[in-house]
C-alpha positions in Angstrom: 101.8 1.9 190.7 100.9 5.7 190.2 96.9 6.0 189.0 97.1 6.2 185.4 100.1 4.3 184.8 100.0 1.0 183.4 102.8 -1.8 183.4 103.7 -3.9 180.1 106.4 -5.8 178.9 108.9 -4.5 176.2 107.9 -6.8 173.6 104.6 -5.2 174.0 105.6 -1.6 173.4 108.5 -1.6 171.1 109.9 -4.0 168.0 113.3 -5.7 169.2 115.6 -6.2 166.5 118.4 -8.7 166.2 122.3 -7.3 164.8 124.5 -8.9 162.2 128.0 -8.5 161.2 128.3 -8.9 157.4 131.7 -11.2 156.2 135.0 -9.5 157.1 136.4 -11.1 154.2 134.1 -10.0 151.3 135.2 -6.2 150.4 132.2 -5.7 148.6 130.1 -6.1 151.8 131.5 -2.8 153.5 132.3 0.9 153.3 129.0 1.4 152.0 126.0 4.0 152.7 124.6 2.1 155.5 125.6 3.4 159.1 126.8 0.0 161.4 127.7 0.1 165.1 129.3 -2.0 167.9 129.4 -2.5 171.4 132.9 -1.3 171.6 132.1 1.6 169.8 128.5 2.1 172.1 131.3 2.7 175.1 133.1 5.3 173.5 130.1 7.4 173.4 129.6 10.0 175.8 126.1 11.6 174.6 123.3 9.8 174.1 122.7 10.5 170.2 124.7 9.1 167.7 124.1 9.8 164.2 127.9 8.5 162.8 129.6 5.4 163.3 132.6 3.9 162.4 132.4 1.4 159.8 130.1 1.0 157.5 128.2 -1.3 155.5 126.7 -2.2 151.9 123.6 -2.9 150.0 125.2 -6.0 149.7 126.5 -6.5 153.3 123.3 -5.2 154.6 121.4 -8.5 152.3 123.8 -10.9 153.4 123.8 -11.1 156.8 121.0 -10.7 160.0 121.7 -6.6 160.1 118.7 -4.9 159.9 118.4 -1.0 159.5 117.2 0.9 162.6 114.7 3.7 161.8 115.9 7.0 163.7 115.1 7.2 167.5 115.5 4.2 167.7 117.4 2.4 171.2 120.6 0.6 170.6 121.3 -1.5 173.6 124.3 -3.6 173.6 123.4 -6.7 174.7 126.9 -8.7 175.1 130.3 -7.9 175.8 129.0 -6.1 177.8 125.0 -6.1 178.4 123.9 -2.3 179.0 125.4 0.5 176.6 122.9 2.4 175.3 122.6 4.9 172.4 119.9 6.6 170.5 120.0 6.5 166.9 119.6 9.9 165.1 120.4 8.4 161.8 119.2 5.2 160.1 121.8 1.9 161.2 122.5 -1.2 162.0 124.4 -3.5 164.2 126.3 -6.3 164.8 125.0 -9.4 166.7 126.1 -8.0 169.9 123.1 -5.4 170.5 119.7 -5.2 170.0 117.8 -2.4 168.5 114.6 -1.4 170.3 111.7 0.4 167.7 109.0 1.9 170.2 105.9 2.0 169.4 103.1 5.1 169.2 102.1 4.9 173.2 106.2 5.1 174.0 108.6 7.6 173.7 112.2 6.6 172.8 114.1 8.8 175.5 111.6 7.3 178.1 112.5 4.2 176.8 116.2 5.3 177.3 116.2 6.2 180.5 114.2 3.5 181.6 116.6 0.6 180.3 119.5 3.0 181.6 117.8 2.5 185.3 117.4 -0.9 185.3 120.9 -2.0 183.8 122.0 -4.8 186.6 118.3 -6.4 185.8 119.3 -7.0 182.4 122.8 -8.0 183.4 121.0 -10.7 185.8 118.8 -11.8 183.0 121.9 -12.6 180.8 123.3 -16.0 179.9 126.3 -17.9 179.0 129.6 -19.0 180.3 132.7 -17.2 178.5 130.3 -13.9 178.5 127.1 -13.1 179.0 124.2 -12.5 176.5 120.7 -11.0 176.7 118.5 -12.8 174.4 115.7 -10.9 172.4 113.3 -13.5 173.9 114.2 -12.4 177.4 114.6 -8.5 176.7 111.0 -8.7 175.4 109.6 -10.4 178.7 111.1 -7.2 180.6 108.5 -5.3 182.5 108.4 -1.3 181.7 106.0 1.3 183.7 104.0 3.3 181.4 102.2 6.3 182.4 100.7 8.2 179.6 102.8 9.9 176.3 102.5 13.7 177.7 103.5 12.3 181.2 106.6 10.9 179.8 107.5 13.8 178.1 107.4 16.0 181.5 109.8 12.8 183.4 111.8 13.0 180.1 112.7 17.2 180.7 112.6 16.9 183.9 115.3 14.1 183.6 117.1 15.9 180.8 117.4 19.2 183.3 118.8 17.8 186.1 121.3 15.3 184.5 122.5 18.5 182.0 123.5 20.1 185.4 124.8 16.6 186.9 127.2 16.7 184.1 128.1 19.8 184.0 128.7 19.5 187.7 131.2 16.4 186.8 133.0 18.2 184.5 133.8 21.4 186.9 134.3 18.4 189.5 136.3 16.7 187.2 138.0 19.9 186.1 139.0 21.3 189.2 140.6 17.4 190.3 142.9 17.6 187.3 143.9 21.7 188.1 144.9 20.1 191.5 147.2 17.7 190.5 148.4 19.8 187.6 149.1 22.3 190.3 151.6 19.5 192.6 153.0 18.4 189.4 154.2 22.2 188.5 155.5 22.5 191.8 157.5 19.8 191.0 158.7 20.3 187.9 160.2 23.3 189.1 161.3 22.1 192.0 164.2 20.0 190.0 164.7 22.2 186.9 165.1 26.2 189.0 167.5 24.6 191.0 169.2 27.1 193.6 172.9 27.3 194.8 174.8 24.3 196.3 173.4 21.8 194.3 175.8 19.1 192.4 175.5 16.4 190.2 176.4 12.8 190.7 176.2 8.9 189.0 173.8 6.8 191.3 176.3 4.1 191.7 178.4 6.9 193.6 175.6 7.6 195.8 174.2 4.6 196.6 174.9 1.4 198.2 172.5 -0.7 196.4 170.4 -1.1 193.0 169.1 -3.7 192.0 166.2 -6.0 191.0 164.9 -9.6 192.2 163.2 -12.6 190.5 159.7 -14.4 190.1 159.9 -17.7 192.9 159.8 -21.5 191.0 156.0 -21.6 190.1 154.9 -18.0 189.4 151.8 -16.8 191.6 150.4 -20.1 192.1 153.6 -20.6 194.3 152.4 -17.4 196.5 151.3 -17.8 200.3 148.4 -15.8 201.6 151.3 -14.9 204.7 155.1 -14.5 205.1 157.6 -12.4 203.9 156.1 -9.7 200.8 157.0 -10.2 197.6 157.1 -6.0 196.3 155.9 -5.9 192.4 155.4 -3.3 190.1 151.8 -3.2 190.3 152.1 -2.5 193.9 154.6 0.5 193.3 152.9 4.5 192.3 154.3 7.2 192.3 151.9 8.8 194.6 152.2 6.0 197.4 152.7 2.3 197.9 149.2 0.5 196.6 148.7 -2.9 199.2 146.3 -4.7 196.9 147.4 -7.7 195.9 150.5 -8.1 197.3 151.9 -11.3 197.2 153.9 -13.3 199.9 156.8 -15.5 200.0 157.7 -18.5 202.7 160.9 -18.6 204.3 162.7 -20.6 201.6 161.4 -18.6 198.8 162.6 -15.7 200.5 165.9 -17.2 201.5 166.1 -17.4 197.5 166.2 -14.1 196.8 168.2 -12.9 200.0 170.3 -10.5 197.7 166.9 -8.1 197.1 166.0 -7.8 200.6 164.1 -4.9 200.8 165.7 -2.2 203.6 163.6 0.8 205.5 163.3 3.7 203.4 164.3 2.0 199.9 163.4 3.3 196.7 161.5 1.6 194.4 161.6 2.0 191.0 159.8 -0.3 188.3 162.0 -1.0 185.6 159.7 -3.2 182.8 156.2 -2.6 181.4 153.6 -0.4 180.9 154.3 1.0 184.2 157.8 2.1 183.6 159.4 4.5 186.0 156.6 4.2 188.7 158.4 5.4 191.8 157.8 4.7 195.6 159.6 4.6 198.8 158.5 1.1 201.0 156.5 1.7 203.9 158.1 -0.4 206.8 154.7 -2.2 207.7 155.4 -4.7 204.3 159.3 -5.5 205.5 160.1 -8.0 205.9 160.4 -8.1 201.9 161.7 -8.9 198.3 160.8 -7.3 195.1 160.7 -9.8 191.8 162.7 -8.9 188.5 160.0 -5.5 187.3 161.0 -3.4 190.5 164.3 -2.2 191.3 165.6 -1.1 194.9 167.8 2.1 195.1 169.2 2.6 198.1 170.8 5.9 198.9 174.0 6.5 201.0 172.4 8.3 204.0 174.8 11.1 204.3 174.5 12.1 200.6 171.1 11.5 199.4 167.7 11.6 201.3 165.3 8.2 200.5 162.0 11.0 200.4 163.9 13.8 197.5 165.2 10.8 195.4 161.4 9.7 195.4 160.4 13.1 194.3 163.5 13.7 191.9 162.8 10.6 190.0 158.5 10.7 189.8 159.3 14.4 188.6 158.6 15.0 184.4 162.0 15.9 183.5 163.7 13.0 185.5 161.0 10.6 184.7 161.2 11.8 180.6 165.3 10.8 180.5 164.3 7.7 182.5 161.6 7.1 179.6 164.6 8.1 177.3 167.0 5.6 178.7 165.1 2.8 177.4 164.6 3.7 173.9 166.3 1.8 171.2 165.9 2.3 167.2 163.6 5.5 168.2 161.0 3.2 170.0 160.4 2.9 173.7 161.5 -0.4 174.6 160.1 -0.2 178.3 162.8 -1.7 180.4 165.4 0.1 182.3 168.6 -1.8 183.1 170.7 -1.9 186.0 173.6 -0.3 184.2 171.3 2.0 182.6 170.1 3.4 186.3 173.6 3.2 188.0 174.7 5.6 185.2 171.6 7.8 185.6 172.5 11.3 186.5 171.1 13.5 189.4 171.2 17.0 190.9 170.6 17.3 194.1 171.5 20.1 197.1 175.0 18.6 198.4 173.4 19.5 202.2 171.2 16.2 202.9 169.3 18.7 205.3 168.3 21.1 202.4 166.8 17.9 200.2 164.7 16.6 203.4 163.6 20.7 203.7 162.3 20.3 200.4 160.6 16.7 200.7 159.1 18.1 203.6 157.6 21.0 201.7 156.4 18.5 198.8 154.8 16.1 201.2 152.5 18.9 202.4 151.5 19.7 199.2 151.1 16.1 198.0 149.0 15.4 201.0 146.8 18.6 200.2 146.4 17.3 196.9 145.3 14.0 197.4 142.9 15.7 200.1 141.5 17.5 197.1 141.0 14.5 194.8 139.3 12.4 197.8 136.9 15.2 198.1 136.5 15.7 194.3 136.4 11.4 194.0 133.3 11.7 197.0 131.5 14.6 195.1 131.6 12.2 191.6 130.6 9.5 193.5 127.7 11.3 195.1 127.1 12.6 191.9 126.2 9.2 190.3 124.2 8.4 193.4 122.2 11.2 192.9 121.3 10.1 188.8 120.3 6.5 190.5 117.9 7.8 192.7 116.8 10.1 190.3 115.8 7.5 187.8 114.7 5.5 190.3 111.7 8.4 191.7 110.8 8.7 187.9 110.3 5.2 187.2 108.6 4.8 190.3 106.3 7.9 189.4 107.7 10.3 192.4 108.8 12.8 190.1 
C-alpha cells in the first residue's frame, strides 16, 4: 500500500443504513415531503447526483416503516435486484429495503467513497446471497475493505477522476453520436430509395409475384423437444433486419422436420416475422442453416425469380415506409395488434423496377453501404468498449495509489 495510506473496513469509516418501503396500501403513508428512492429508479440515472426522486413519502410513512432519512452526500448503493447502482444524494432521502445508504464519516470523502464502491462492484456482487436474487447484507458491506490515504489526497484522486471521466463521457457521447449519424445516414438512403422511385417501376400484390408465403409451427413439446443438431428450426428471434443472428437457433430431427415439410425453407427466401414485439423484422436465409423450417412467428416469401429479386424485397420491406404500412396492417380498433396474417401479406402491395436487373443494381448499391455502415458501428462499438476499459483501469491506478 502507498506510504501514508491506511486500509479499514467500511463499517469503520462510514454509518450503513438499512431502506424501508412504507405500506402501499395506507395513502396517508405517501406523497409526502420526504424524498424515497429505488433500485429501479438508481438505474435510470445517468449522473451521479440525485436530488429528486419519484415517489415520495410521509411523516407518517417515514415512522412506520425501517426508512431512515439520508443526510445529503450521502452514498446510495443498491444492494439487490441488482447489487451495485450507486447514487449520491444531494437532497435529504430515503429508501426502500433494496439499498443501503452509506453516511461517511470526517476522515472520508463521499465521492471517494463513490468511486471506490463503483471500482469494486463484482466484489460486492460475489459477497451477495440468496437463491431467487441476490442480497448484500449491511453486516457484510461493513466488513468490506476500503484504502484510505489522507482527506486532501482524496480530493486530488477525486478531480483527477472527475477530469478524465467528464472527457470519457463526452467522448461516448460524440462516439455514440456519430454511430447513430451512421445508421441514420443508411436508413435515409433507404427511405429514398423506395419513395423517389424512377421510371419503369410498377406495382404488384405479393401473391402475384411470388410462389410461396407462408408460416410453420412450434414441434409437439416446445424447446424442450429441440436437438442440439439436425435440420434448423428459423424463429423470429433469429431474423434482423440487418442480417440473420445464429444465436440460439434451434434444431429439429428428421421427424419433426418431416412435420413441417410444407415450410421448408429454400435458398434465398425471405423472412419476415409476423407476431410480437419484433414485428416486421426482415432477413433473407443464409444457405449455411438449410436444411430448415421456420415455426408459426416467421413467414417465408418467396419471390418468382424473373419478377422480383430475394436481396430488393429484403430492402423494400425493412425500409420505413414499407415497414410503417406493414405496422399498419396489423392494427385493429386504432391499436397495434402485432401479428401480420398471411392474407394480410399476400395482399401487401409493392413497387418495384419491372427489370429484375435494375432491383439487383440497386441491392447491390445498398449492400455496400450497409456493409460500410456496420463497419462504422464495429469501430464506434470497439471505441465504447475501449472506452469503459479505460474508466476500469483508471479506477483501478487510483485505488491502488498510481494516480
Amino acid at each position: 500500500m502507498k506510504k501514508g495510506w491506511e486500509r479499514k473496513r467500511l463499517g469503520e469509516t462510514c454509518e450503513v443504513v438499512n431502506g424501508g418501503t412504507p405500506k402501499t396500501g395506507i395513502p396517508e403513508y405517501w406523497d409526502g415531503k420526504h424524498r424515497w428512492i429505488t433500485p429501479a429508479e438508481m438505474g435510470k440515472r445517468l449522473s451521479p447526483y440525485v436530488s429528486h426522486t419519484d415517489r415520495m413519502i410521509s411523516d407518517l410513512g417515514l415512522r412506520n416503516s425501517s426508512a431512515q432519512m439520508l443526510p445529503p452526500d450521502s452514498v446510495i448503493l443498491s444492494s439487490r435486484a441488482p447489487i451495485g447502482h450507486l447514487v449520491i444524494n444531494t437532497e435529504p432521502m430515503a429508501t426502500n429495503q433494496g439499498c443501503k445508504g452509506l453516511i461517511p464519516q470526517s476522515q472520508l470523502h463521499y465521492k471517494f467513497l463513490y468511486y471506490y464502491l463503483s471500482s469494486i462492484v463484482d466484489l460486492l456482487n460475489a459477497l451477495g446471497a440468496g437463491a431467487t436474487f441476490k442480497e448484500l447484507s449491511g453486516g457484510k458491506l461493513k466488513e468490506v475493505p476500503i484504502p484510505l490515504p489522507p482527506l486532501a489526497e482524496q480530493r486530488r484522486i477525486v478531480g483527477v477522476l472527475d477530469e478524465a471521466f467528464a472527457g470519457i463521457a463526452t467522448a461516448k457521447a460524440n462516439t455514440e453520436q456519430n454511430r447513430q449519424n451512421a445508421r441514420a445516414l443508411f436508413e435515409s438512403h433507404l427511405q429514398s430509395v423506395f419513395t423517389q422511385r424512377g421510371e419503369g417501376w410498377v406495382e404488384n400484390k405479393l401473391k402475384a409475384i411470388t410462389t410461396k408465403i407462408g408460416s410453420g409451427a412450434t414441434p409437439r413439446g416446445g424447446e424442450e423437444s429441440y436437438k442440439t443438431e439436425g435440420i434448423s428450426l428459423i424463429r423470429s428471434l433469429n431474423v434482423h433486419d440487418l442480417g440473420f443472428k445464429y444465436a440460439k437457433l434451434a434444431f429439429l430431427d428428421d421427424k419433426q422436420a418431416n412435420e413441417l415439410s410444407n415450410v421448408e425453407v429454400q435458398s434465398s427466401d425471405v423472412l419476415l416475422n409476423i407476431t410480437g414485439a419484433s414485428v416486421t423484422r426482415c432477413c433473407i436465409v443464409p444457405d449455411d442453416v438449410l436444411p430448415a423450417r421456420v415455426n408459426q412467428h416467421v413467414s417465408i416469401i418467396r419471390p418468382i425469380s424473373d419478377k422480383l429479386a430475394p436481396d430488393f424485397l429484403r430492402y423494400l420491406l425493412i425500409s420505413k415506409p414499407y415497414k410503417d404500412q406493414l405496422l399498419q396492417t396489423g392494427e385493429e380498433g386504432g391499436s397495434t395488434r402485432q401479428a401480420i396474417t398471411k392474407a394480410q401479406i399476400q395482399e401487401f402491395t409493392v413497387s418495384f423496377p419491372c427489370a429484375v436487373k435494375d432491383q439487383k443494381a440497386i441491392a447491390v448499391k445498398l449492400d455496400a453501404l450497409s456493409e460500410e455502415t456496420q463497419r462504422l458501428a464495429r469501430l464506434y462499438e470497439q471505441k465504447l468498449t475501449a472506452l469503459s476499459a479505460l474508466k476500469k483501469s483508471l479506477l483501478h491506478q487510483a485505488f491502488a495509489g498510481e494516480l
